[in-house]
N, CA and C of each residue as an Amber inpcrd file, in Angstrom:
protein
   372
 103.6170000  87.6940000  45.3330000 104.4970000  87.1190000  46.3250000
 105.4170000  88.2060000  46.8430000 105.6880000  87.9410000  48.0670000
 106.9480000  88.4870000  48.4850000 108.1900000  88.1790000  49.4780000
 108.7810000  88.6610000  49.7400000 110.1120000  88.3550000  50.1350000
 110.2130000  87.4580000  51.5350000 108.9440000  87.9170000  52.2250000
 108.2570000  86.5490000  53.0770000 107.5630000  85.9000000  52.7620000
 106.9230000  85.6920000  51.0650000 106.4460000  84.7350000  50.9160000
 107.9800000  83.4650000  50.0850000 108.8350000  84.0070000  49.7110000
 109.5920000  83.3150000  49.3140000 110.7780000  82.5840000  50.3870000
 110.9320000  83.7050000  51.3370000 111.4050000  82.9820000  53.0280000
 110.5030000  81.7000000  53.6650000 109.4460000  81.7970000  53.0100000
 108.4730000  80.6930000  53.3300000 108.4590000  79.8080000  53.0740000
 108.8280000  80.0430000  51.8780000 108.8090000  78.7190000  50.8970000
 109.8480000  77.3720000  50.8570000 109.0730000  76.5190000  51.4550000
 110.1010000  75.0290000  51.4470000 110.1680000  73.6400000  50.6370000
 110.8630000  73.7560000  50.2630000 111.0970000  72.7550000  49.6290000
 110.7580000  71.3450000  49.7750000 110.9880000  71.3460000  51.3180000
 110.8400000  69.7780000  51.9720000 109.7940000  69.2590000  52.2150000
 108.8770000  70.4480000  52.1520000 106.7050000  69.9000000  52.2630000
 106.7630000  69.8890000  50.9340000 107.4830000  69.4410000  49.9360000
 106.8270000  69.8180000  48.5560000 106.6200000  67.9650000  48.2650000
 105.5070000  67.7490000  47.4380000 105.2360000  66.3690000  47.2470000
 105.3280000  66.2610000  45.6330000 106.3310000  65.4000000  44.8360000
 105.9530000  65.4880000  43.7870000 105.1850000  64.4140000  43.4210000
 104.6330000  65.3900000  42.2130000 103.2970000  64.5290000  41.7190000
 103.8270000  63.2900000  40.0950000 104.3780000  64.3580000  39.3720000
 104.7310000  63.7920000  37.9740000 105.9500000  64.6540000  37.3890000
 107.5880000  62.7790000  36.9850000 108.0370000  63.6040000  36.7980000
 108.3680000  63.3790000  35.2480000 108.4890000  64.5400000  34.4780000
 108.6600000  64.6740000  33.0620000 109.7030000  64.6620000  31.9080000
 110.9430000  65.0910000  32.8230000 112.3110000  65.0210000  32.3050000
 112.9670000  64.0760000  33.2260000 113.3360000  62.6820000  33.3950000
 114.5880000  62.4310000  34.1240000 115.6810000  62.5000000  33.4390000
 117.0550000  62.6570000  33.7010000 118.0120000  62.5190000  33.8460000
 119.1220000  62.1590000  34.8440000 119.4180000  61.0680000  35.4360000
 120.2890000  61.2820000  36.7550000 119.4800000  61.3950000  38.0300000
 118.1800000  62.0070000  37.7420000 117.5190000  63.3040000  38.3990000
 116.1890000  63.3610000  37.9580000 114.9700000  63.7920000  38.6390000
 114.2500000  64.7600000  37.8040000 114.4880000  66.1430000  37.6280000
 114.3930000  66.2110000  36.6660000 114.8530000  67.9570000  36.0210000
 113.6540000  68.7250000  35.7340000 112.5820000  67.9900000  35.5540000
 111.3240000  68.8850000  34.9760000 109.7540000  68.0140000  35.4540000
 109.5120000  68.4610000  37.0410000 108.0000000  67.3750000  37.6540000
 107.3430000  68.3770000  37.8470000 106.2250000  68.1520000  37.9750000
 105.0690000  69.1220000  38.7770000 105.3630000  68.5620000  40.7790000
 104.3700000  68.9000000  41.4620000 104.6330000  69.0330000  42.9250000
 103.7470000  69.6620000  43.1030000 103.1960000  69.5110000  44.4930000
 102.2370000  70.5980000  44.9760000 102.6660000  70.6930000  46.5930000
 102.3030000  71.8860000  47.3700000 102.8250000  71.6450000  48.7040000
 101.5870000  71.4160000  49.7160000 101.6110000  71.6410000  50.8730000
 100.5950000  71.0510000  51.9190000  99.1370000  71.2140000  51.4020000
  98.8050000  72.6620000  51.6040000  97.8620000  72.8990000  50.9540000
  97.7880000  72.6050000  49.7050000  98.5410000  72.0030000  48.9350000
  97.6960000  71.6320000  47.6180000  97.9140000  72.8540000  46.3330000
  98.8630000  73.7480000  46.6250000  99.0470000  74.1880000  45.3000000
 100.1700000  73.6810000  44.5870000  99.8130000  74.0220000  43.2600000
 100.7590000  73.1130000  42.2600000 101.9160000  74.1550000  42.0120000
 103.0480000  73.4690000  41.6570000 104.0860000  74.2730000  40.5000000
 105.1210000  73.2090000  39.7810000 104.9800000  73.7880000  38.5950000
 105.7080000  73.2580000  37.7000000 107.2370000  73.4340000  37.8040000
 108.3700000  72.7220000  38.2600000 109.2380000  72.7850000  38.2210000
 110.3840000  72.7280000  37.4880000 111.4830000  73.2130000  37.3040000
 112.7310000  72.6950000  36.3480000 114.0140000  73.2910000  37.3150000
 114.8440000  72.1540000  36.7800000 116.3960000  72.6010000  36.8380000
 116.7800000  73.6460000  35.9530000 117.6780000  74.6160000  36.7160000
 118.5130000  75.6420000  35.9810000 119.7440000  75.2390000  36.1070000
 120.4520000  74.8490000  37.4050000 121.8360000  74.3820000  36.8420000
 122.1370000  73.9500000  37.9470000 123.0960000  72.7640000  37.7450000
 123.7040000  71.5980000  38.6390000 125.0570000  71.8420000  38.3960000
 125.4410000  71.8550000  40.1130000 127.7240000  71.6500000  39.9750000
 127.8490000  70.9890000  41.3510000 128.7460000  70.8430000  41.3700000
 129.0090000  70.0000000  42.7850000 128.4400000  70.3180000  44.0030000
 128.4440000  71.6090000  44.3100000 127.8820000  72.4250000  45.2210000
 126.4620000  73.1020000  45.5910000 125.6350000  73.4250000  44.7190000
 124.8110000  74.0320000  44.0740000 123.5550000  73.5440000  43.1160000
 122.5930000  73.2960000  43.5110000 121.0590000  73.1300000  42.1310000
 120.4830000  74.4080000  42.4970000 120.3280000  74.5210000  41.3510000
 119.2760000  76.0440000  41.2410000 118.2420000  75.3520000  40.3790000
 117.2660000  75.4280000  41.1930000 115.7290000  75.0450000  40.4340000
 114.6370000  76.5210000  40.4090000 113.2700000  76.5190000  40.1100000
 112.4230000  77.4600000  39.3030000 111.6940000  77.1690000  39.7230000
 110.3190000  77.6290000  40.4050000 108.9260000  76.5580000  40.8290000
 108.0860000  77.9240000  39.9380000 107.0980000  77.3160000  39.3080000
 105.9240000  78.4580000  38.8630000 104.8140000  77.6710000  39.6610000
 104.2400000  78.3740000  40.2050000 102.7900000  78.6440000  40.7900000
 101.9590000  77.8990000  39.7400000 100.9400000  77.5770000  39.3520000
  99.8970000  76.7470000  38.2820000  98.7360000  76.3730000  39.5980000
  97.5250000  77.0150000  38.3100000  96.3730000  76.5720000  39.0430000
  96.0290000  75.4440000  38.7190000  94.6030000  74.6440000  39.1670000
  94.8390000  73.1690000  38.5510000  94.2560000  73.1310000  36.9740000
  93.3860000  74.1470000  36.5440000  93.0100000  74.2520000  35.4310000
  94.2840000  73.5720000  34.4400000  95.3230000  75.0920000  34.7950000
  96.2780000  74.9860000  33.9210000  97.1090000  74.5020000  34.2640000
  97.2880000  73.5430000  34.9920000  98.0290000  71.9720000  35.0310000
  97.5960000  70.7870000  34.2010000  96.1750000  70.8190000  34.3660000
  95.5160000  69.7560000  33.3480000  95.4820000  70.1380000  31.8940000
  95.5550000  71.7470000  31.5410000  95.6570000  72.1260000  29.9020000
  97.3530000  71.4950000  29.9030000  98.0770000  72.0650000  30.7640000
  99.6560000  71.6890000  30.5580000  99.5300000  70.3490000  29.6910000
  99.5160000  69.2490000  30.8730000  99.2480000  67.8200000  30.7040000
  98.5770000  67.4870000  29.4410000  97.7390000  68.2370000  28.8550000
  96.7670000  68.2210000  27.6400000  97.7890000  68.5370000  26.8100000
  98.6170000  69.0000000  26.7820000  99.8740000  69.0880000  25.5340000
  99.1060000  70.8510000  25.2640000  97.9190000  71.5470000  25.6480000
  97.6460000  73.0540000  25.6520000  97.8870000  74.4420000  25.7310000
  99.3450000  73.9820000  26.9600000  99.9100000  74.9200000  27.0050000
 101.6780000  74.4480000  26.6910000 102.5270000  75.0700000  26.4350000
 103.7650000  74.8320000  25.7060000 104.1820000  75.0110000  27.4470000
 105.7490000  74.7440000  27.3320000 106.2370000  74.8620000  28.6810000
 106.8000000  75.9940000  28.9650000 107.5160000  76.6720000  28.2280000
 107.7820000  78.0160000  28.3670000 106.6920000  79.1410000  28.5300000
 105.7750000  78.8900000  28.0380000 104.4310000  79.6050000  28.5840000
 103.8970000  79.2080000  29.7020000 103.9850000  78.0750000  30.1740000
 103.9560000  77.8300000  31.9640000 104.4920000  78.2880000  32.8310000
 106.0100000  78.3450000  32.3880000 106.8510000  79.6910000  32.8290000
 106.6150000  81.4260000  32.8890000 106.8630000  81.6780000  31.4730000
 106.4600000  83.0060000  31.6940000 105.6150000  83.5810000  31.9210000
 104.4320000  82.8320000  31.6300000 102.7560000  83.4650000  32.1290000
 102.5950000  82.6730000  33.5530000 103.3370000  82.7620000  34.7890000
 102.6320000  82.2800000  35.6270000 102.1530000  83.0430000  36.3230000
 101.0410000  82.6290000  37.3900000 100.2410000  83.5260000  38.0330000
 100.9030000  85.0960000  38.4960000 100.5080000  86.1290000  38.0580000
 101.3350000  87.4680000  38.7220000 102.7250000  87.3250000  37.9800000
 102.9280000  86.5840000  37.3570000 104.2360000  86.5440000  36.8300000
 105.5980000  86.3050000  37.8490000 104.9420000  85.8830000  38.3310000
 105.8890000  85.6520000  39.8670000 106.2760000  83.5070000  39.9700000
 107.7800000  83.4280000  39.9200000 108.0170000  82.3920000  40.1960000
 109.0740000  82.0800000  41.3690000 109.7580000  81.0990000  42.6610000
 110.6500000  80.9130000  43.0090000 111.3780000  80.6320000  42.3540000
 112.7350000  80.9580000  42.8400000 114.2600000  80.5820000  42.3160000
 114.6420000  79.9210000  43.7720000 115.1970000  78.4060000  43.8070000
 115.4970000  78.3580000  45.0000000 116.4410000  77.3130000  44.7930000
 117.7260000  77.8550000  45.7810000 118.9180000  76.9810000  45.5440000
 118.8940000  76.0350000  46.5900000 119.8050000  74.8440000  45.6150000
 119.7820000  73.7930000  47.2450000 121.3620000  73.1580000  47.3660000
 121.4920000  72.7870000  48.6800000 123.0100000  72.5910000  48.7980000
 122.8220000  70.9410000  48.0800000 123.4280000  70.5790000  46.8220000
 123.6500000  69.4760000  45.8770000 124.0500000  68.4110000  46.9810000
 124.7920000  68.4410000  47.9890000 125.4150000  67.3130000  48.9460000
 124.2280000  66.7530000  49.5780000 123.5220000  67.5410000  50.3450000
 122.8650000  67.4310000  51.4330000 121.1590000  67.2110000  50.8990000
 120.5920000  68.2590000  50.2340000 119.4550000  68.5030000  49.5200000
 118.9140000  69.8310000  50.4720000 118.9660000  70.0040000  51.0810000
 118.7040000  71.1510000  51.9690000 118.9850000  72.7140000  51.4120000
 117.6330000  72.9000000  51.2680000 117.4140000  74.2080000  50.6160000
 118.4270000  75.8020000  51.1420000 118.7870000  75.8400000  50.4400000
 120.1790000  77.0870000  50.7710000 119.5910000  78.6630000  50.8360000
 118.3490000  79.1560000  49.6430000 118.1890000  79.9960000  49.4340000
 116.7230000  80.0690000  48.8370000 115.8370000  81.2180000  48.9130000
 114.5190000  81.1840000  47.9830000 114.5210000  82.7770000  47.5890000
 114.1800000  82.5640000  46.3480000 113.4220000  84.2860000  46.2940000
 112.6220000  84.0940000  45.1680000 112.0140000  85.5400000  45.2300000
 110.9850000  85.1900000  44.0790000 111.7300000  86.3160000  42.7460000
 111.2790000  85.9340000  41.5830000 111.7390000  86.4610000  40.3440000
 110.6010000  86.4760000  39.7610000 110.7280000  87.8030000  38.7850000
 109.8250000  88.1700000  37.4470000 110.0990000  86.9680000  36.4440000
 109.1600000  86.3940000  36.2630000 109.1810000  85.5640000  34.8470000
 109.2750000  86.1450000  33.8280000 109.3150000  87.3060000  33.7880000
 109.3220000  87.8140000  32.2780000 110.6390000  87.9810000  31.8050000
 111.4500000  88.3680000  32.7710000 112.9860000  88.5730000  33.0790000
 113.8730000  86.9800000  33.3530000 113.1240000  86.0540000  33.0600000
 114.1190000  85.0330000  32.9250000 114.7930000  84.7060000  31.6930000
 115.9560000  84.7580000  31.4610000 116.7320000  84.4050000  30.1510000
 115.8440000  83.5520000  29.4890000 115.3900000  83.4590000  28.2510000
 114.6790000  82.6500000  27.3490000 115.4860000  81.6750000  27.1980000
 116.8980000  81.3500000  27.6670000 117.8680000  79.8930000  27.0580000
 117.3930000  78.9770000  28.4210000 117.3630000  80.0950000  29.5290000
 116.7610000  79.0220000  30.6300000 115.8550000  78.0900000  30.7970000
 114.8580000  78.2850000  29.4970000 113.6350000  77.6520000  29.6560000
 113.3460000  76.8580000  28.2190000 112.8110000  75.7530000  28.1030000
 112.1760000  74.8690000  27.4660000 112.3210000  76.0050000  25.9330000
 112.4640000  75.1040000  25.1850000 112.5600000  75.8610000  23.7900000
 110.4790000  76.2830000  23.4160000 110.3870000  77.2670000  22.9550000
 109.1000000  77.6130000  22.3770000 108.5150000  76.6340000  21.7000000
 107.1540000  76.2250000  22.1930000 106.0610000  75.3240000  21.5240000
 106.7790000  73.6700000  21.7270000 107.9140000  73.4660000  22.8990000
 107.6120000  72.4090000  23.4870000 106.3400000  72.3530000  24.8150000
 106.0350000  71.0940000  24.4810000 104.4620000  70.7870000  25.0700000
 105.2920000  69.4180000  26.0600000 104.1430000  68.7650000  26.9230000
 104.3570000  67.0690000  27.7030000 103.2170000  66.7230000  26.8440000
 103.8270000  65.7070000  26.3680000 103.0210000  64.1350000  26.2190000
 102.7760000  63.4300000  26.9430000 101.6910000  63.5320000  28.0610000
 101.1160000  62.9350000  28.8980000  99.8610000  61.8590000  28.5950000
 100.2880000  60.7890000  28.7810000  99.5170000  59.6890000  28.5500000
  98.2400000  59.9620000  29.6300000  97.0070000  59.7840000  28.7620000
  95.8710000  59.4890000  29.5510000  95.3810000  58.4350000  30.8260000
């Protein structure tokens, strides 16, 4: 990815598919956009002003191992395709996407993400 592929990137064609954490919110769904690619999503942090969410890229293989309880969630994260995920902020009032870029997954704080060898329990 790059810096026009993350200028690209919108939020508002995104369709979600399944979501996994609610709170208030969903905090943790999959989504795919027009064309049909997937990413696994999560919240990084909510304030009055501000959501900062995460999208990883996922092919459908490894959406359906996900769902299979196969792959843990933090490994959905850090191994995503190219190692490349969005970071994209949105104005909390409105929902209207504020900002996108892309980030190294390898370089995301480990507290940011799902504790090691949590999996979804996805009912068949």
């Amino acid at each position: 990815m790059s810096r026009i592929a993350a200028a690209l990137f919108d939020i508002a064609k995104l369709e979600r598919i399944e979501t996994y954490v609610f709170y208030d919110r969903p905090l943790l769904f999959s989504c795919k956009d027009e064309e049909g690619s997937l990413f696994l999503t999560l919240m990084l942090h909510a304030c009055d002003t501000v959501e900062v969410w995460i999208f990883a890229p996922m092919g459908h293989r490894r959406y359906e191992e996900l769902k299979a309880g196969a792959v843990d969630l933090r490994d959905a994260f850090r191994e995503s395709p190219g190692r490349e995920l969005y970071q994209v902020s949105i104005d909390s009032q409105s929902g209207a996407q504020v900002k996108a870029r892309v980030v190294d997954a390898t370089k995301l704080p480990l507290a940011w993400l799902p504790d090691e060898g949590v999996k979804l329990l996805c009912p068949e």
